[in-house]
VEXDREN-2710 file (C-alpha; in Angstrom, 1 decimal):
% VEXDREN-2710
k/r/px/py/pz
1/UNK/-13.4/-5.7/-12.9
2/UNK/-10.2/-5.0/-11.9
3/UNK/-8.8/-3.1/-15.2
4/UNK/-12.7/-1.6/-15.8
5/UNK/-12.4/-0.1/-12.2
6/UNK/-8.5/1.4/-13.5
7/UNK/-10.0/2.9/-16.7
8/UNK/-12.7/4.5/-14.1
9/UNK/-10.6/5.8/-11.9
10/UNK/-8.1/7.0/-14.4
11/UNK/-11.2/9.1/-16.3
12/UNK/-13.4/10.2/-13.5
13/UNK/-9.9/11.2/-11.2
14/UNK/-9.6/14.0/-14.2
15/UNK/-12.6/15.4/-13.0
16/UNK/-12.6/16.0/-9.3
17/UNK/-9.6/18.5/-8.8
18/UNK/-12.7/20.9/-7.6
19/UNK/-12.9/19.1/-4.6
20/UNK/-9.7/21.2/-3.3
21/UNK/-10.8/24.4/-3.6
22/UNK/-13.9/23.7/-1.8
23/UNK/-13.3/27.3/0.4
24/UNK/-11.9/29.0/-2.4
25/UNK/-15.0/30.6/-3.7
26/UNK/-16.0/28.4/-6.2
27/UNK/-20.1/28.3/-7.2
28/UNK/-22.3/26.4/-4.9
29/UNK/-23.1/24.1/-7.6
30/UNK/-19.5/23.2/-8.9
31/UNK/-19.1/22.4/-5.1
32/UNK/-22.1/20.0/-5.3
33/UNK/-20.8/18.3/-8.6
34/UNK/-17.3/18.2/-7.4
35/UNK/-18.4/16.8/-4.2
36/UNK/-20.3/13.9/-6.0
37/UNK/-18.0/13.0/-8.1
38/UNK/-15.2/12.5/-5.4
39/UNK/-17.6/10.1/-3.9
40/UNK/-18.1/8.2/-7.2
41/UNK/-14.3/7.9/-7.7
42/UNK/-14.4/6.0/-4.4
43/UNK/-17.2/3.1/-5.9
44/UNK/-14.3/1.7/-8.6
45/UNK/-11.6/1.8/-5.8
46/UNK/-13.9/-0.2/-3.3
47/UNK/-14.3/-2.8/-6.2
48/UNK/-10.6/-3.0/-6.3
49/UNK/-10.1/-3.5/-2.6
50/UNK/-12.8/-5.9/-2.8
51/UNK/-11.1/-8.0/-5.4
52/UNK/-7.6/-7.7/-4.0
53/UNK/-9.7/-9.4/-0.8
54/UNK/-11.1/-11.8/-2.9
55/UNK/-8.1/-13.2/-4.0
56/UNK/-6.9/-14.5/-0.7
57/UNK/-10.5/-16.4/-0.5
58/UNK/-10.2/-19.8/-0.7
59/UNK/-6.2/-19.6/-1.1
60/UNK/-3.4/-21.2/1.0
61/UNK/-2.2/-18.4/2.4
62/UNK/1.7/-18.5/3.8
63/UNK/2.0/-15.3/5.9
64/UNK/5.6/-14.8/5.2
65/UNK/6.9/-11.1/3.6
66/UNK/5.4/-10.4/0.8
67/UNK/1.5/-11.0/2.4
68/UNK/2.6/-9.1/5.4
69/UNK/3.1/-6.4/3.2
70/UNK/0.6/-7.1/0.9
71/UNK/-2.5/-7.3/3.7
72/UNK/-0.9/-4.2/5.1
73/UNK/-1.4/-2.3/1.7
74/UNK/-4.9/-3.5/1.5
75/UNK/-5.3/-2.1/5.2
76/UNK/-3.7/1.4/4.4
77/UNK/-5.3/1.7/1.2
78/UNK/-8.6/1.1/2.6
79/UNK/-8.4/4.0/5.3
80/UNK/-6.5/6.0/3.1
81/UNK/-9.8/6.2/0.9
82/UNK/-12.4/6.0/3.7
83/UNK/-11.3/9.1/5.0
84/UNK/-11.3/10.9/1.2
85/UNK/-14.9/10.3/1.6
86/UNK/-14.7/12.6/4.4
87/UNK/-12.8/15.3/2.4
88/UNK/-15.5/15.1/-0.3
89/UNK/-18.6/16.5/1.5
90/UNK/-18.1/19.9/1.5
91/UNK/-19.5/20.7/5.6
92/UNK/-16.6/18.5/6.8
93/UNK/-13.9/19.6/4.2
94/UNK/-14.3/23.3/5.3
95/UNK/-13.7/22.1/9.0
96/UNK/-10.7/20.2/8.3
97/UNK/-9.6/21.7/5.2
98/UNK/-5.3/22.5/5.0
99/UNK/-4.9/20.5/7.8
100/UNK/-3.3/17.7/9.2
101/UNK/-6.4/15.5/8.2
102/UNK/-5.3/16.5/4.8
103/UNK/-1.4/15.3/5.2
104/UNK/-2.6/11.7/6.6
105/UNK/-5.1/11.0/4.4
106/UNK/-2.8/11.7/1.6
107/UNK/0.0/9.4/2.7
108/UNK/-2.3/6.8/4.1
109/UNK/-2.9/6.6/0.2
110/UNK/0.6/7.7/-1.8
111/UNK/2.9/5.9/1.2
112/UNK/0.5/3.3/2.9
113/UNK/-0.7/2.4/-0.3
114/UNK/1.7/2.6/-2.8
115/UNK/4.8/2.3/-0.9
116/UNK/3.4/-0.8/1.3
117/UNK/2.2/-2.5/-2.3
118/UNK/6.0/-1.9/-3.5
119/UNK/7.9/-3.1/-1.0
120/UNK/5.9/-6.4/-1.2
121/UNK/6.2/-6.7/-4.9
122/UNK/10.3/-6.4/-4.3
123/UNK/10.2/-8.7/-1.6
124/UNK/8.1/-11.3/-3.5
125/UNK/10.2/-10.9/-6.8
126/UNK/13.4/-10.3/-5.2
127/UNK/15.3/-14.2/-5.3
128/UNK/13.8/-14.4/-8.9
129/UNK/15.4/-11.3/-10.2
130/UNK/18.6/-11.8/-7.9
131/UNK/18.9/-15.3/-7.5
132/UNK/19.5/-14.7/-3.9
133/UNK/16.9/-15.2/-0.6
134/UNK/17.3/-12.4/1.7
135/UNK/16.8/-13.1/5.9
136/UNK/13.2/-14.1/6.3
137/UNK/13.1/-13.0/9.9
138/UNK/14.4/-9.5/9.2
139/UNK/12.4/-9.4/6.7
140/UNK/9.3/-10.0/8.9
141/UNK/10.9/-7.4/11.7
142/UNK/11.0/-4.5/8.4
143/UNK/7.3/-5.2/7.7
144/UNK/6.0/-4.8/11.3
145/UNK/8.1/-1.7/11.7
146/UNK/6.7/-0.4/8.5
147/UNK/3.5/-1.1/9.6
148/UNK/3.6/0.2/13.1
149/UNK/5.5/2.7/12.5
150/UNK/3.6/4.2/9.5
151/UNK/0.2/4.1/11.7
152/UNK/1.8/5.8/14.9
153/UNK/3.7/8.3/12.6
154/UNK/0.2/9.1/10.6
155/UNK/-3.0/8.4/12.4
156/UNK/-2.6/11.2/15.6
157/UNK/-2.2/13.6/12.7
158/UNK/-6.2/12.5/11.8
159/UNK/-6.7/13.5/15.3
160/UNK/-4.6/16.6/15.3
161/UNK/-6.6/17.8/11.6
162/UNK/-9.6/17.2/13.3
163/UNK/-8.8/19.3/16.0
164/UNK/-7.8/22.2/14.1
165/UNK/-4.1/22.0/14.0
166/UNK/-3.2/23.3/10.6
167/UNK/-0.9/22.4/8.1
168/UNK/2.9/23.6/7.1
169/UNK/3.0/25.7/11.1
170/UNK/6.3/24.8/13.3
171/UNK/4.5/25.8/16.1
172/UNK/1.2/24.6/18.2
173/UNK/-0.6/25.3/21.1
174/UNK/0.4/22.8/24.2
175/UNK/-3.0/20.7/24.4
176/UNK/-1.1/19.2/20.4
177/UNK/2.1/18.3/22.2
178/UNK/1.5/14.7/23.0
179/UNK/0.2/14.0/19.3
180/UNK/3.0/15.2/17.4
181/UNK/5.5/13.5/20.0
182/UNK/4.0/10.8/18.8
183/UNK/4.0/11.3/15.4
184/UNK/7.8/12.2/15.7
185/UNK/8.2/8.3/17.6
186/UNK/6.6/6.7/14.8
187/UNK/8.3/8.3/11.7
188/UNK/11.6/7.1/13.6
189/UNK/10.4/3.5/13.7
190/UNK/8.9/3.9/10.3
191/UNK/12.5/5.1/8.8
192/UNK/14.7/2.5/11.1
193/UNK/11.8/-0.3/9.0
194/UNK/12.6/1.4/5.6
195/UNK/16.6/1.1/6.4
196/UNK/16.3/-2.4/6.9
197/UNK/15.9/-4.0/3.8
198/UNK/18.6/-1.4/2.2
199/UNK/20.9/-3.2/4.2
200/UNK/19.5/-6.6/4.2
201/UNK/18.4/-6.9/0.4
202/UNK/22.3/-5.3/-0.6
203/UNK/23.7/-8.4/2.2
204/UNK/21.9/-11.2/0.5
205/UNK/23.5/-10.3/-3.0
206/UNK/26.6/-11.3/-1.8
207/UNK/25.6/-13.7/1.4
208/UNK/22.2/-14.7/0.7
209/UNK/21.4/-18.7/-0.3
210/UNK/20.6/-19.7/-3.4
211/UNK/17.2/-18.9/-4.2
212/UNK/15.6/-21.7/-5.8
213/UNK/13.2/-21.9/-9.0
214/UNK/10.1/-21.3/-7.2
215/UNK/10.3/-20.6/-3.8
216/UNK/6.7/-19.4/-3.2
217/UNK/5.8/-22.5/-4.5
218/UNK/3.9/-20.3/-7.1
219/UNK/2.0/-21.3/-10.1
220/UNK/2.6/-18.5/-12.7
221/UNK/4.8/-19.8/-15.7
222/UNK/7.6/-17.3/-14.3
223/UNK/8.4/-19.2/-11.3
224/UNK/8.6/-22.8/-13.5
225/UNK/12.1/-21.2/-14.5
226/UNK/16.0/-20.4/-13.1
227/UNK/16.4/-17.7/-10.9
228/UNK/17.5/-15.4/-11.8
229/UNK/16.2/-16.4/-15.3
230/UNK/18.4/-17.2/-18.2
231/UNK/18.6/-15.1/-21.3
232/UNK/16.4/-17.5/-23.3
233/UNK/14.2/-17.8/-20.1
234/UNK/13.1/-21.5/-21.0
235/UNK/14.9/-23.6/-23.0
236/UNK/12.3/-26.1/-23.9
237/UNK/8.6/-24.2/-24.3
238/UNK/6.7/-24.5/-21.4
239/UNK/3.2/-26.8/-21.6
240/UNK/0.6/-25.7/-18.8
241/UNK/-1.2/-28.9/-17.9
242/UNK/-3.7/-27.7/-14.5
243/UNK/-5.8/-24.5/-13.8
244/UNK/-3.7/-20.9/-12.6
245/UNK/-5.1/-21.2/-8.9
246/UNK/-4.7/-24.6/-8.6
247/UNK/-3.0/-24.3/-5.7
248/UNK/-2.5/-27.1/-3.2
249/UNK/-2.8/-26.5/0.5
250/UNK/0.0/-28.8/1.4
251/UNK/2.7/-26.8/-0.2
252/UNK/1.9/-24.0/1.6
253/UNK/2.1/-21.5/-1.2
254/UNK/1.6/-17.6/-1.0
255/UNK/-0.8/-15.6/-3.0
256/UNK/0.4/-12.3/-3.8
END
């Protein structure tokens, strides 16, 4: 479902560039079949939130960096794309089209999403491709700033689009003082988390402990060898003798 709902996404996203020139002028009915078809490109990215969901059911689920970040992607993601639902019927998108609704929705998805799905991929693969653990705690402190940070930075601009405050001005009327003060606070926090792990990732290559084989306690094949891996990355060919999510809930593993 998961690579059906890509292939869907990837054809029917060709198709619903009409839904930003909703005021431009465009026909009446290329509105309505733009507008339906931004709705339907939602349906394949629900079935991908619902499967990343899915995932953690049933798992033995170690909240250490990676999940933080990982659960904080599926969060982001799934308000990022909530609210283009609101951008693809064309009453609302005339309301709050070219502004600020615009700029948060878009980074809920292209920096809550993506950027929040990144950092926990490098901070799960990090001590396999290093060989080196980086400070768990810091770690931790970099996520929650990232999180809070990107949500205080992003969501009063929902508020600010909805009340009219366009786009690309350096200016605004008093009564959108507060809400950009505090969309100023949060991108502070939000670049002091992204500075973090510069600093702590480029410390641990020098400082860090030994990462071990498989410090998840992970069940893909890649984690049964060195880190970082050797050039022949097994010497002896691996033989898988139990299921892939055959996970046991007293080694406290993480599902990423």
């Amino acid at each position: 479902m998961i690579a059906a709902s890509s292939l869907a996404i990837a054809i029917i996203g060709f198709l619903v560039w009409g839904h930003h020139l909703f005021v431009s002028g465009q026909s009446t009915y290329a509105g309505m079949i733009f507008s339906a078809l931004s709705f339907i490109v939602a349906i394949p990215s629900a079935i991908k939130v619902f499967n990343w969901t899915a995932t953690l059911y049933k798992g033995s689920v170690s909240l250490q960096t990676p999940m933080l970040y990982a659960m904080g992607f599926i969060g982001l993601f799934t308000i990022g794309g909530l609210t283009g639902l609101f951008l693809a019927a064309t009453g609302l998108d005339v309301h709050v089209h070219d502004t600020y609704f615009i700029v948060a929705h878009f980074h809920y998805i292209m920096v809550g999403g993506t950027i929040m799905g990144y950092m926990g991929g490098l901070h799960f693969w990090w001590p396999k491709m290093t060989g080196r653990m980086y400070p768990e705690w810091w770690a931790r402190v970099s996520a929650g700033l990232v999180f809070i940070g990107f949500n205080l930075t992003f969501f009063p601009q929902f508020v600010l689009g909805y009340l009219g405050m366009p786009r690309r001005y350096h200016a605004y009327p008093p009564e959108f003082q507060v809400l950009n003060v505090m969309s100023s606070a949060g991108a502070s926090i939000l670049g002091l988390g992204y500075l973090l792990p510069a600093i702590y990732f480029i410390w641990s290559m020098r400082y860090g402990p030994a990462a071990a084989a498989n410090p998840w306690g992970a069940k893909g094949l890649e984690w049964q060898t060195d880190s970082p891996p050797p050039p022949e990355n097994f010497p002896v060919q691996p033989v898988v003798v139990e299921e892939a999510y055959d996970y046991s809930p007293e080694k406290g593993v993480v599902v990423v």
